[in-house]
N, C-alpha and C positions, 0 to 999 in steps of 0.2 A: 610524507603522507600524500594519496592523492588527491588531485583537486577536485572538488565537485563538478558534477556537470554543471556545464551553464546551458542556461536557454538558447535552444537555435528557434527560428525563425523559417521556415521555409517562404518562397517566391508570394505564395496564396496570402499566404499571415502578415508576410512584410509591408506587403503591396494596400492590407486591409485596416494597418493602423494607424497611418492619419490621410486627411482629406490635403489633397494639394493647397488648399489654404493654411491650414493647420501649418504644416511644410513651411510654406513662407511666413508663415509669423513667426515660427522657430528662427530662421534666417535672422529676420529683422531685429529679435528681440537680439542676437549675440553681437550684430553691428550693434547695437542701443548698447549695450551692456563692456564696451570698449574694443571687442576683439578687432584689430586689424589683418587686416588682409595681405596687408604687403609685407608681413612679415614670416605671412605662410610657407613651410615648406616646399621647394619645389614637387613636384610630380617625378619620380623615375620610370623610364620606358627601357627596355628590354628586348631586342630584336629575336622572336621563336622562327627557330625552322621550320618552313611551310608558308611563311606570309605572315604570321599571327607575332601579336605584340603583347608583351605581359606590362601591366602597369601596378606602379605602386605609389599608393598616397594614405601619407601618416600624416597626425594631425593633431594636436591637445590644445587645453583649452579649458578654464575652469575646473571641474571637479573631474574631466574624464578627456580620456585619450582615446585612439583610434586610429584601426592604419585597412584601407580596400586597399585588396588584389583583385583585381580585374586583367581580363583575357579579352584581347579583341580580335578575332578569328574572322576576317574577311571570306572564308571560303565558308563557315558555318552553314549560311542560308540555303544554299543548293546541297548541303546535307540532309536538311530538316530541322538544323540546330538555331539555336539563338548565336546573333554576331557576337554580343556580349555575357560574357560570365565571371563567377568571381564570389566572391563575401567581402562583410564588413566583421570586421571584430570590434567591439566597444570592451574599452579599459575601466578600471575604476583610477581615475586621474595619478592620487598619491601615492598607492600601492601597484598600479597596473596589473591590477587582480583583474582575469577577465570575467566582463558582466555577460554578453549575449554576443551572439554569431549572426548576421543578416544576411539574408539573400544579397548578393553585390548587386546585381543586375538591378534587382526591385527599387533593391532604392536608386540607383541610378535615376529610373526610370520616375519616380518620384522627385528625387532630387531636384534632376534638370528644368523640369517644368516649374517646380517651387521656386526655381531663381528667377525663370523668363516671368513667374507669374508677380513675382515682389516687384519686378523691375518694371515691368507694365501697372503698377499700379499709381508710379510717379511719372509714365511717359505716356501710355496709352490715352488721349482723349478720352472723356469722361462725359456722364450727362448726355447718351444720346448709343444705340445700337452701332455697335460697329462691322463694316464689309471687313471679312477673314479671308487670305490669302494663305493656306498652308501648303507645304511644300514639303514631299515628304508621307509614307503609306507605314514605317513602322513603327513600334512601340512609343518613341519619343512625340513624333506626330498625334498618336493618338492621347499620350499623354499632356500634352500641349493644348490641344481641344477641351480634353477636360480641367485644363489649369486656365486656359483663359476664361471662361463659362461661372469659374470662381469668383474674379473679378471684374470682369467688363461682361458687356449682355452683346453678344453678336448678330448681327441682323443677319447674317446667311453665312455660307462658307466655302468656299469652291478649291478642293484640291488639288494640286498639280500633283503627280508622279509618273515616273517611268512606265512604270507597270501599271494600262488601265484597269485590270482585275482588281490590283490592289488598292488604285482609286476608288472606282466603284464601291468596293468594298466599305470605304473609310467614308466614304459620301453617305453612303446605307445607315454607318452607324450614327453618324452628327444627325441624321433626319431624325432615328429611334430618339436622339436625343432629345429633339425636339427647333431644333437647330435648320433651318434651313439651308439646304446644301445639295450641290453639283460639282462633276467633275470639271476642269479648265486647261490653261495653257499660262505658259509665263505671263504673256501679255495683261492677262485678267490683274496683274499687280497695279494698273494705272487707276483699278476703280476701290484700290483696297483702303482703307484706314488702318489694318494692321498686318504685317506682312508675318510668317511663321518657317522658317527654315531650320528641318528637323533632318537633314540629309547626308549622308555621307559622299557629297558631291565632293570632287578638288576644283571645281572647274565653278566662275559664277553660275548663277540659275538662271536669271534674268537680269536685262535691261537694267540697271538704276536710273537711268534717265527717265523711266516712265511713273517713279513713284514719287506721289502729289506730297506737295511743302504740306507739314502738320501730320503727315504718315507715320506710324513705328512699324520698324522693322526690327527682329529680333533673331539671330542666327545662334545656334546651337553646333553645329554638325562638326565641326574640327576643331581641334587641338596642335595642328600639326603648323609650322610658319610656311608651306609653301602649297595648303591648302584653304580652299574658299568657298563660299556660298554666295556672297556678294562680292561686287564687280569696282573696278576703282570709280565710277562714275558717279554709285551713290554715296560713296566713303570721303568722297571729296567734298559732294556738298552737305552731307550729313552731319547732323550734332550727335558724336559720337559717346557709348558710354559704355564702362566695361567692370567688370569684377574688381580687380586688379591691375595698376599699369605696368606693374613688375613682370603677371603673367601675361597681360595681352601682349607686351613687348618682346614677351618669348618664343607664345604658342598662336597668336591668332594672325592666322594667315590672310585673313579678310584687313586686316591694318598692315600689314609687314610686304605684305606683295606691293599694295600700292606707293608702302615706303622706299621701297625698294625699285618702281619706277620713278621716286621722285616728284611725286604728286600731292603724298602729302608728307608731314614732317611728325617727330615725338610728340610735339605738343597740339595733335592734333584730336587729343583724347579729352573731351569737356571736363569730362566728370568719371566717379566708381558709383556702384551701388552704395556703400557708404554715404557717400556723398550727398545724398539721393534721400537715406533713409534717416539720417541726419538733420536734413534740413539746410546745408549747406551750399545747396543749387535752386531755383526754380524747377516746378515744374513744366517740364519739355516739351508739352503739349501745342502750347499757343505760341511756338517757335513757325518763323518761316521759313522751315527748311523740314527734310525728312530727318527723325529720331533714327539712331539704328542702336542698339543694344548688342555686345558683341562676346557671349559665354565660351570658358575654352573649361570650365568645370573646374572647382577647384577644394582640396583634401577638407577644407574648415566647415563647405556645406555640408558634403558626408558626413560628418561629426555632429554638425548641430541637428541635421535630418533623423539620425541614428538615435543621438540621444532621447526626442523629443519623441522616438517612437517606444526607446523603452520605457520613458515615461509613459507615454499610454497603456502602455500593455502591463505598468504595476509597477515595474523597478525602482529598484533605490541603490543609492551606494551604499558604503559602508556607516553614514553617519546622515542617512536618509536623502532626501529626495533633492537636489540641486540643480539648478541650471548651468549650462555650459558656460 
């Protein structure tokens, strides 16, 4: 017999059912609720002809399963296309009956920011506007603006990117926002309290020697172990903290580069978000050293972002409404 349709999601729909807080409380409550991280499945990559990478991350986890295909097409943008594509499929956990089809990208695009923004909620200085240093003009970038704004109040915001158009542009929006904001240069990182690297750089961005003891820094932009956004300088003296040390010890190329000169060692990873959301660690903030926060993405947020969104949007499973 065929199967029903199930609910798709288009980019517009995915993107409009929950607020980047909402996102990170999803996160937080599946850490609270036992789910480990280190025992998540890896991520599979896939080398496409042309340059372009197919990824797969499956994932389960209480009442519901879930697996993104994502495409990341470096040449996209001089097309006119998005670098990222893809879906989410959501399972119903014990049947893997499927529930709903998500935009891959959207929630990416959600996702990522719902991490950096849980994770700035126990690193970011608290109790006072904070100087933003973002880094970085596309979707992630812009995503990240609007995730920090959830939790911390920013006193201005000065964008770094390649492209000043696309600075400009990203400056123009944080003002509409209400956000004080100009374009910059690396350098501007020595006056920042939080730093935002949302880039597909392989190469550092800036200095680490210029950002102040008590700073976060939070890097998004690779997965890959012999790409970076930060430089061994600040990795050295930073109180480091990551997803996972199973995956940072895989994929994050900002800890493995400078492992690999010899600078720093394995155990040079404080803490995880767990850890964090737990209660297991101090908050990082009134440390004399810079915070750096180190995301390589990983298959368990998708799942818990995914669910919480068909939640929003009405869903149940088969024996009503559950959490991941």
């Amino acid at each position: 017999m065929p199967q029903s349709v199930i609910p798709q999601f288009d980019a517009a729909r995915t993107a409009a059912l929950l607020t980047p807080a909402a996102a990170a409380d999803a996160l937080a409550g599946v850490l609270r609720a036992g789910l480990d991280p280190e025992s998540c499945p890896q991520r599979s990559s896939v080398a496409v002809p042309g340059g372009g990478e197919l990824l797969l991350m499956p994932a389960a986890a209480g009442a519901y399963a879930g697996v993104k295909i994502a495409g990341v097409a470096p040449g996209n943008p001089a097309l006119g296309l998005p670098r990222i594509t893809g879906s989410y499929l959501l399972l119903d956990g014990p049947t893997l009956r499927p529930l709903a089809l998500f935009d891959g990208a959207a929630l990416t695009a959600l996702r990522t920011p719902a991490v950096s923004a849980l994770a700035l909620r126990y690193l970011a200085p608290a109790g006072r506007p904070l100087r933003l240093v973002l880094f970085g003009t596309g979707p992630q970038a812009y995503g990240h603006l609007e995730a920090v704004r959830h939790v911390r109040e920013p006193a201005g915001v000065v964008v770094v990117g390649r492209n000043p158009a696309a600075a400009r542009k990203l400056a123009e929006h944080a003002r509409a926002l209400g956000v004080p904001a100009r374009t910059g240069t690396p350098a501007d990182v020595a006056g920042a309290d939080l730093v935002l690297c949302c880039t597909t750089a392989r190469e550092p961005l800036f200095d680490g020697r210029l950002v102040v003891p008590g700073a976060t820094v939070v890097a998004v932009g690779s997965h890959e172990p012999d790409a970076r956004e930060t430089d061994t300088a600040l990795v050295r003296r930073a109180a480091v903290y990551v997803e996972s040390r199973a995956a940072a010890l895989r994929e994050a190329g900002d800890l493995l580069v400078p492992e690999a000169e010899g600078a720093i060692g394995p155990g040079h990873i404080n803490g995880t978000l767990a850890d964090l959301v737990a209660g297991r660690l101090p908050a990082a903030g009134g440390q004399g050293c810079p915070q750096l926060f180190k995301s390589v993405g990983m298959a368990w947020e998708d799942l818990a972002v995914a669910v919480a969104m068909y939640h929003a949007a009405g869903g149940t499973t088969a024996r009503g409404p559950s959490a991941t």
